[in-house]
C-alpha positions, 0 to 999 in steps of 0.5 A: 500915733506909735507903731509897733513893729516886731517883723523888719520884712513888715517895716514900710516907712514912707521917708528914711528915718531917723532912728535911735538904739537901745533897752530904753529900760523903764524909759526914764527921764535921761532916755526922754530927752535922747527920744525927745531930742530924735522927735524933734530933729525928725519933724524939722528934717520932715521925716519919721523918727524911730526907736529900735529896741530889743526883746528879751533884753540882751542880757538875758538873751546872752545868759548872763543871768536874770536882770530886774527890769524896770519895764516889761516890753507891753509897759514900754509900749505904753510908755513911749505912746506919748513921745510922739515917736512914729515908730517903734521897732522891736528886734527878736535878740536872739543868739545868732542875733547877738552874734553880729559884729558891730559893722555888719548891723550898721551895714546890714541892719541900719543901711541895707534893711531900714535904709536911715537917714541918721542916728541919734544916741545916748551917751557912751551907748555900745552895741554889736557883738562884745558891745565893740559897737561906738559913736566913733564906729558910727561915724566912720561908716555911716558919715562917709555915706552921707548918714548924720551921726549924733551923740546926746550928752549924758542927762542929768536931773537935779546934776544927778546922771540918769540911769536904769542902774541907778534906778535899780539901785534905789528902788532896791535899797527901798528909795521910790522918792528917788527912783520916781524923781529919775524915772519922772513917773512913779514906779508901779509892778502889777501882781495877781491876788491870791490867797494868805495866812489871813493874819490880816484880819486877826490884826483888823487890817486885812490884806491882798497878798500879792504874787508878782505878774512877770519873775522879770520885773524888778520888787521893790526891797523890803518895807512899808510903803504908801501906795496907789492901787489900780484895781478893776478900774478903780484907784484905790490907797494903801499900805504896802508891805513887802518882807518876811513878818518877822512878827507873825511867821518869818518863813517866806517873802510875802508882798502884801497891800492894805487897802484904806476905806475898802472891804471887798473879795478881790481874790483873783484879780490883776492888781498894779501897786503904784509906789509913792513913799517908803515908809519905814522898815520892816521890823519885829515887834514884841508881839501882835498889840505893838505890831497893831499900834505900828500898824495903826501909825502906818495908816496915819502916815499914809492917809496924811500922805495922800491927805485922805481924812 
């Protein structure tokens, strides 16, 4: 069972682990296979494995500016509970953290504080202050202590190397197919109902307006999309639409879900969007009778995408 640790002074392992680095942001098919490979050599070498991560992301820790993240921290946790991995240790980044050359954490931090046996790593990962830390660093210091040093090669899927920009990328340009295929789980955000225009209902297909849970999570860009809907327990399909409708008003982004086969008050409740298909893009029809007839198209699509009669 994964334990989580947000306090160093609270970590007490039971062997020197074997440890790997990094955001791990939206733990993708590439980060499993760094994760999967740590597991396995941890059991043989009859230690504990263990991932260290950082919160916030160091990009937003640094003020670089906002980044769209593909996993909050608690989705993250939720993620790696089925690695296998023994721990997983979250490090506060603060500025005076992020201040820390590249040798003073391999010394102070891997060695000193959670006394490693090796390092795992992806490929071509940097670290320490302006990311001077290497594999090269790493083995120069951690080798000649008799500390085993490993790089992954970069991850491919279907030859395409994994990585959370590219996944950015494609969720962005309104391409789940292929962020789904790099992440090897379908992408999902979560957001609270509130209250609309109602123009929905004038259409005869009402919508829960959703206004995102966390300014760090990463929105799709905009579109109709098929969907898969957890709410109250209970799953649920739909069509997405995220953009300005241009038919109706255009004045602001509004992300909103049509739910096939229900018609119940959900206002309030936590809702998580599971996206499956892009559908098409968002368009200005020349008036509400062709927006229903696209709109009635939509539901076909999507019942014929999760074969629902």
């Amino acid at each position: 069972m994964l334990q989580v640790i947000y306090d160093l002074s609270q970590f007490n392992p039971s062997t020197q682990p074997l440890v790997t680095i990094g955001t791990f942001d939206g733990v993708h098919a590439g980060h499993k296979q760094v994760i999967q490979r740590l597991v396995e050599n941890a059991q043989e070498q009859n230690v504990e494995s263990m991932l260290i991560t950082f919160d916030p992301h160091p990009r937003e820790a640094l003020g670089l500016g906002k980044i769209a993240l593909l996993s909050l921290l608690a989705e993250k946790i939720k993620l790696l509970e089925s690695t296998n991995l023994d721990f997983l240790l979250v490090l506060p980044f603060t500025h005076e953290f992020s201040q820390l050359t590249a040798v003073d954490f391999v010394h102070e931090y891997l060695v000193k504080r959670m006394n490693i046996s090796g390092i795992i790593l992806g490929y071509d990962h940097k670290f320490g202050n302006k990311r001077e830390g290497s594999i090269e660093l790493l083995k120069e210091e951690l080798l000649p202590l008799g500390i085993g040093v490993e790089e992954i090669p970069a991850q491919a899927v279907d030859s395409i190397i994994v990585s959370s920009t590219k996944i950015r990328n494609a969720l962005t340009l309104g391409n789940p197919e292929e962020a789904n295929r790099l992440l090897g789980y379908n992408y999902a955000f979560e957001g609270k109902v509130v209250h609309g225009l109602k123009n929905g209902r004038m259409l005869g297909y009402p919508t829960a307006n959703l206004q995102p849970t966390s300014p760090s999570k990463l929105i799709p860009g905009k579109g109709v999309y098929a969907v898969q809907c957890f709410v109250h327990e209970m799953v649920y399909k739909g069509m997405m639409n995220i953009g300005m409708r241009p038919t109706l008003d255009g004045l602001q982004e509004v992300i909103e879900v049509h739910f096939l086969d229900f018609n119940s008050d959900i206002y309030g409740a936590m809702v998580r969007v599971e996206l499956h298909e892009r559908i098409r893009d968002e368009q200005k029809f020349k008036g509400l009778n062709e927006l229903k007839e696209q709109l009635a198209r939509d539901e076909k699509h999507v019942r014929s995408t999760f074969l629902l009669s």
